[in-house]
C-alpha atoms as one frame of an Amber mdcrd trajectory, in Angstrom:
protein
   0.000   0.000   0.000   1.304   3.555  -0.768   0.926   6.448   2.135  -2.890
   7.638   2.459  -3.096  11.071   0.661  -5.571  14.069   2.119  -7.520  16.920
   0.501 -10.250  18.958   1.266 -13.254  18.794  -1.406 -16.743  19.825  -1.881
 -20.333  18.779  -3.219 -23.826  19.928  -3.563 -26.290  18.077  -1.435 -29.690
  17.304  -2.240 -31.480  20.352  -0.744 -28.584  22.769  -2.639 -26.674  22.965
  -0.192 -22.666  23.306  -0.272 -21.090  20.312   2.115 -17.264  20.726   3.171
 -15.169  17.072   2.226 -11.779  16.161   4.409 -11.121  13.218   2.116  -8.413
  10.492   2.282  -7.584   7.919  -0.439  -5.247   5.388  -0.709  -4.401   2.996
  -3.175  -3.479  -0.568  -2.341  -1.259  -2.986  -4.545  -3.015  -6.353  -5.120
  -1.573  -9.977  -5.557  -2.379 -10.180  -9.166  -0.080  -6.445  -9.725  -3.486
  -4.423  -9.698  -4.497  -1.694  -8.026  -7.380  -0.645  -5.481  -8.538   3.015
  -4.644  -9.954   3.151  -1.307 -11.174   6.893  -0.298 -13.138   7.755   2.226
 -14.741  11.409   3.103 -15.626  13.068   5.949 -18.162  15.678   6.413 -16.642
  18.985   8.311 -18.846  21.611   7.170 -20.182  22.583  10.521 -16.073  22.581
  11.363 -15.627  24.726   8.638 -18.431  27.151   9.324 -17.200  27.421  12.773
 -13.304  28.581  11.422 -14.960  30.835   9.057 -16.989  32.432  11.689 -14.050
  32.523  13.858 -11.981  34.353  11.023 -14.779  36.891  10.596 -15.255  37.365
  14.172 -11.477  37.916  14.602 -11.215  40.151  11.117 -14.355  42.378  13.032
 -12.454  42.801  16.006  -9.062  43.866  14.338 -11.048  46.509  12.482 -12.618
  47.423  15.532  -9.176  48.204  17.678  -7.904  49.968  14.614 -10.543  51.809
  13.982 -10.205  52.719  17.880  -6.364  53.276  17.425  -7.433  56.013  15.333
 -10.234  57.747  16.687  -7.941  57.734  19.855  -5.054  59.410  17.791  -7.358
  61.252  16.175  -8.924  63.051  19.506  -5.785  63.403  20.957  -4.438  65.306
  18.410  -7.279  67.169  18.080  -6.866  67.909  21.911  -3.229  68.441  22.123
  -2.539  70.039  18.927  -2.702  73.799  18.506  -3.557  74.523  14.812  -6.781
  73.717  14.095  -5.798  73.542  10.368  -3.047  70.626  10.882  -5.520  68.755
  12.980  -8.233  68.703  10.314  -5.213  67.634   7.835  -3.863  64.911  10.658
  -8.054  63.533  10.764  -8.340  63.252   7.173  -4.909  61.588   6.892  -5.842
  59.051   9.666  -9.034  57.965   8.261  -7.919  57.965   4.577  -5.374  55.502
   5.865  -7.121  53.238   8.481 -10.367  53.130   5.516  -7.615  52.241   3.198
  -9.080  55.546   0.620  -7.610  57.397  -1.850  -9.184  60.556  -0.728 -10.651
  61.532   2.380 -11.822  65.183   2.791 -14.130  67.783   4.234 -17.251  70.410
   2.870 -18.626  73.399   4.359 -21.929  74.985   3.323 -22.043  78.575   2.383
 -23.302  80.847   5.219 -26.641  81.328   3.094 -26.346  77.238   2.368 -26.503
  77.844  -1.960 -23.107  76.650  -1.954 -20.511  74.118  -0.944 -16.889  74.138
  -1.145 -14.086  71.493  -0.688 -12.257  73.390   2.334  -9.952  70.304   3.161
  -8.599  67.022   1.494  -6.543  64.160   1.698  -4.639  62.211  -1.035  -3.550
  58.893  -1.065   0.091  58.855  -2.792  -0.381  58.646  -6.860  -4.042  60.143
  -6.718  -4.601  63.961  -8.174  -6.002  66.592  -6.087  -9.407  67.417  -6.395
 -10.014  70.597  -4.218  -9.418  73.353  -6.579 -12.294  72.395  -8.451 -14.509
  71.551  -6.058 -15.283  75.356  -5.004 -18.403  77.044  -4.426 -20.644  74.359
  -6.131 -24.291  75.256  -6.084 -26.586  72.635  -3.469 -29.226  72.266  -5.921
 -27.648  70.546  -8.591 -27.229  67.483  -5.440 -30.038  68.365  -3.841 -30.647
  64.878  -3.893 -27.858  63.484  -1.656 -27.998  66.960   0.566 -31.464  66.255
   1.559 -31.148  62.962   2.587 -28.020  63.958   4.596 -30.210  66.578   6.179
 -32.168  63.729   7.583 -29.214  62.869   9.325 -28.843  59.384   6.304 -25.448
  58.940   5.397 -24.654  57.834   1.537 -22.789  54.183   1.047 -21.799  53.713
  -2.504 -20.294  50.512  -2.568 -20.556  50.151  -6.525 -21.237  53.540  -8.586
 -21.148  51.420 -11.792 -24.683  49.778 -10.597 -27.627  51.547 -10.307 -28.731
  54.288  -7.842 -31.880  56.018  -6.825 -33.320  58.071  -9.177 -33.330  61.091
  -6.611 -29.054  60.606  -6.343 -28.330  59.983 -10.181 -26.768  63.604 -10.988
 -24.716  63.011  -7.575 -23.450  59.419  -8.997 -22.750  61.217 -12.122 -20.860
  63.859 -10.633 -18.849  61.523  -8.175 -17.892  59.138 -11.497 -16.685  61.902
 -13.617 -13.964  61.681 -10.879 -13.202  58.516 -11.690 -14.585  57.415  -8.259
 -15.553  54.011  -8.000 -16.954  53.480  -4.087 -17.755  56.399  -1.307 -18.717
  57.093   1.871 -20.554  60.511   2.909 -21.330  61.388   6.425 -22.721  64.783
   7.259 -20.837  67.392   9.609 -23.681  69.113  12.011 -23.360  72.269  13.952
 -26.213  71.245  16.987 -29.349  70.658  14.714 -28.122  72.739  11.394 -26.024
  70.745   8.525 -22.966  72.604   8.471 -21.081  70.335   5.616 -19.994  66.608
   4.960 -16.868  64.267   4.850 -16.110  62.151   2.840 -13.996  59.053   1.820
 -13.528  58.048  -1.846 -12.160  54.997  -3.626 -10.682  55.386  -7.538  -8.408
  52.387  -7.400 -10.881  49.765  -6.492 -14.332  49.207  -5.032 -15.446  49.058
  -1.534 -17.883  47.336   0.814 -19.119  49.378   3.722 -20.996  46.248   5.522
């Protein structure tokens, strides 16, 4: 008999259903020079389920305590840090990075809230600046997204390629003449009064927010 051989294998049960396989085969020499497979499999799905929801449970909490490592630096920058200007810079910075972005930045409504200007931004190395044209654009032409970020929603486009409500279409189309291909809006609130928004945008690949 040669050494029994492992591998891990897969089939489709009756009720559709994807069952995990730890399978072992071995092939015995018989006395007329012949040979015999033996293999025998093992069901470990519920094994398997269990590592994969121990690798997601562990991949959640790793986010979590970097996501923590930041806000911490974050707030303590804020806190210790005397230009107000370098500390906006240092939070965009720290959550382009931790997100894993390419841009991360900040707008500010006009006092009389027609317009809405890119005050401060972030750029992942390689990625052009988009600030400088991104000043004093007029609300309504995304009133869409602005109203629903008045109602305190925030805007997850995980896939601007695939459709969007019809009330956020001239936003998508705005966003993907930018080459942007996922993004995040949250907005920035002064008590009760929307004050602006930040932002973080992905051009070199596509994000999930779940």
């Amino acid at each position: 008999a040669d050494g029994v051989q492992y591998f891990e294998d897969h089939f489709l049960d009756p009720e559709g259903t994807f069952r995990d396989l730890l399978m072992s085969k071995i092939s015995i020499r018989r006395s007329d020079g012949s040979r015999l497979l033996v293999a025998i499999g093992t069901d470990v799905t519920e094994l398997k389920n269990v590592q994969r929801e121990r690798e997601k449970v562990i991949g959640d909490l790793t986010s979590y305590i970097e996501c923590e490592r930041s806000l911490n630096l974050c707030l303590q920058n804020i806190t210790l840090q005397p230009d107000f200007e370098q500390s906006i810079h240092f939070l965009l910075r720290e959550i382009g990075e931790t997100a894993g972005a390419d841009r991360c930045y900040v707008f500010l409504l006009s006092e009389d809230g027609m317009t809405v200007s890119n005050t401060h931004e972030w750029v992942a190395p390689g990625i052009i600046p988009q600030i400088d044209s991104l000043q004093n654009l007029k609300v309504s032409d995304s009133a869409g997204y602005h109203e629903r970020l008045s109602r305190k929603e925030y805007l997850a486009f995980e896939d601007l390629d695939l459709p969007q409500p019809e009330d956020l279409q001239t936003s998508v189309a705005f966003l993907k003449q930018q080459q942007i291909r996922s993004a995040l809006l949250v907005g920035i609130w002064d008590k009760e009064n929307l004050c602006g928004l930040i932002g973080v945008d992905f051009v070199r690949k596509k994000r999930s927010f779940k």
